[in-house]
Residue, then its C-alpha position, 0 to 999 in steps of 0.5 A: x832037303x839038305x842036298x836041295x839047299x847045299x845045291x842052292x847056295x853053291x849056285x849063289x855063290x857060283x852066281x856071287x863070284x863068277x857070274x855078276x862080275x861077269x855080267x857086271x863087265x859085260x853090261x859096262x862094255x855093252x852099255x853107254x850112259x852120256x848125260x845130257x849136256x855131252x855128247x858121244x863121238x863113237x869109231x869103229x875100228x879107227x872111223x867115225x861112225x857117229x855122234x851119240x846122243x844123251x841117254x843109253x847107247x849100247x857099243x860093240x866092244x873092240x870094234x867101237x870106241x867112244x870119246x864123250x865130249x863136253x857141250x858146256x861152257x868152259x873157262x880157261x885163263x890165258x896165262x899172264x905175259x908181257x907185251x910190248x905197247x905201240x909207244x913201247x912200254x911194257x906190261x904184264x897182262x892177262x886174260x881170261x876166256x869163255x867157249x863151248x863146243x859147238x860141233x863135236x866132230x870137228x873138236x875131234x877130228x880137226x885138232x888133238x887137243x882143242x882146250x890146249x890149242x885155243x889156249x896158246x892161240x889166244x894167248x899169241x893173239x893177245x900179245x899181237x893185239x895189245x902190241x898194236x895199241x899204245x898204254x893210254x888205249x889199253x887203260x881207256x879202251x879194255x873192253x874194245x879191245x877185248x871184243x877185236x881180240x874175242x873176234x879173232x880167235x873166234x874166226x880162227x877156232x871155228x874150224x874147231x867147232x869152238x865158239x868164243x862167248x867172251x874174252x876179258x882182259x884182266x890185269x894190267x900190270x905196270x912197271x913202278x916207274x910208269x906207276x909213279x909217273x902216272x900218279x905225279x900226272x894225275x896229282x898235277x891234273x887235279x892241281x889244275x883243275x883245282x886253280x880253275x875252279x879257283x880262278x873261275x870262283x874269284x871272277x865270279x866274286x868279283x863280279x858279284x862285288x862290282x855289282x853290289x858296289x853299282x848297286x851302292x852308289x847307284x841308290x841314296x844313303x844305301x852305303x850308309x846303311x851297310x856301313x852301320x851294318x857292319x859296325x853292328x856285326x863286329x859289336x857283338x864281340x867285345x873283344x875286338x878293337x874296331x876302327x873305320x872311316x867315315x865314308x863321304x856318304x854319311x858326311x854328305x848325309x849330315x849336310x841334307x840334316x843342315 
């Protein structure tokens, strides 16, 4: 009975320390788990053999080799640069990219590293883009340029089995001179346009004026009655020291009592 057990537990311990670690690696070596929004890319012995779906796939060790590749979208941000605008002034701009992969053997095959290279290319892209456009363009019409941008690195990448969802420009930097002259304008812009409204509000007044002065002289007595209008307005403090003319109206309103 004793010889029994001391046989069992040098057989677990035999299994515990030799035999799991090696079933342990050979499972790994064997056994591929790619999740559901990967794909796998496996080679055997150098060549492309085929793309592995999600789910468990068994490989032969040293003879395969998986790369797994991400199917999501990724984010990258095209680092900030300057660039000289058409009516040469320059700004420090940046923009931030959207793509996934679409087809997993030709982000393998057709380019080393298609994070790094979509990177640099729409990096080079933005500085030609934005070099055709003059500042006021780039301030007023981001977004269209951000779409001819979008569509050119997506022509471009598509050997890559790259698909660009979106570009978004971010940042428009400006020197401080232009900063202050573009204040300066934009105080003088609503300067005028405030004298406008101005202009526009006396013309407007003076309009009503002449038509309140037509209506005055037009009915009999009606001046008359706007002047003891008034009188009585500025009666109602006694502090104010009042004096006014008689207008010819009320005189002549006197002669119809005689």
């Amino acid at each position: 009975m004793f010889a029994e057990l001391l046989t069992l537990v040098i057989f677990g311990i035999f299994f515990l320390f030799f035999a799991l670690p090696i079933i342990t690696l050979i499972v790994t070596r064997f056994v591929k788990i790619i999740v559901q929004y990967e794909r796998g890319m496996l080679f055997a012995v150098g060549k492309f053999a085929s793309i592995l779906e999600p789910g468990v796939n068994f490989v032969i060790p040293f003879y395969h080799r998986l790369e797994k590749i991400d199917m999501r979208v990724t984010t990258i941000d095209v680092p900030k640069q300057e660039v000289m605008s058409k009516d040469n002034v320059p700004v420090n701009i940046n923009a931030v990219l959207y793509f996934r992969v679409f087809d997993p053997e030709k982000a393998i095959l057709n380019v080393e590293d298609y994070t790094y290279a979509i990177s640099k290319y729409a990096q080079t892209s933005l500085r030609n883009v934005t070099g055709e456009a003059t500042l006021d363009e780039m301030l007023s019409e981001r977004q269209q340029i951000a779409e001819k941008l979008r569509k050119i690195v997506d022509e471009a990448t598509d050997q890559w089995g790259i698909k660009v969802i979106a570009l978004e420009l971010q940042d428009i930097e400006l020197p401080e001179g232009m900063k202050r002259t573009m204040a300066k304008q934009a105080e003088a812009e609503r300067e005028k346009r405030a004298a406008i409204i101005k202009a526009e509000g006396e013309v407007a007044a003076s309009k009503n004026l002449s038509d309140a002065a037509t209506i005055l002289r037009g009915v009999k007595g009606a001046l008359h009655l706007r002047t003891l209008h008034s009188l009585n307005d500025m009666s109602s403090d006694q502090s104010n020291t009042i004096v006014f003319t008689v207008p010819l109206e009320v005189l002549r309103a006197l002669e119809d009592v005689d």
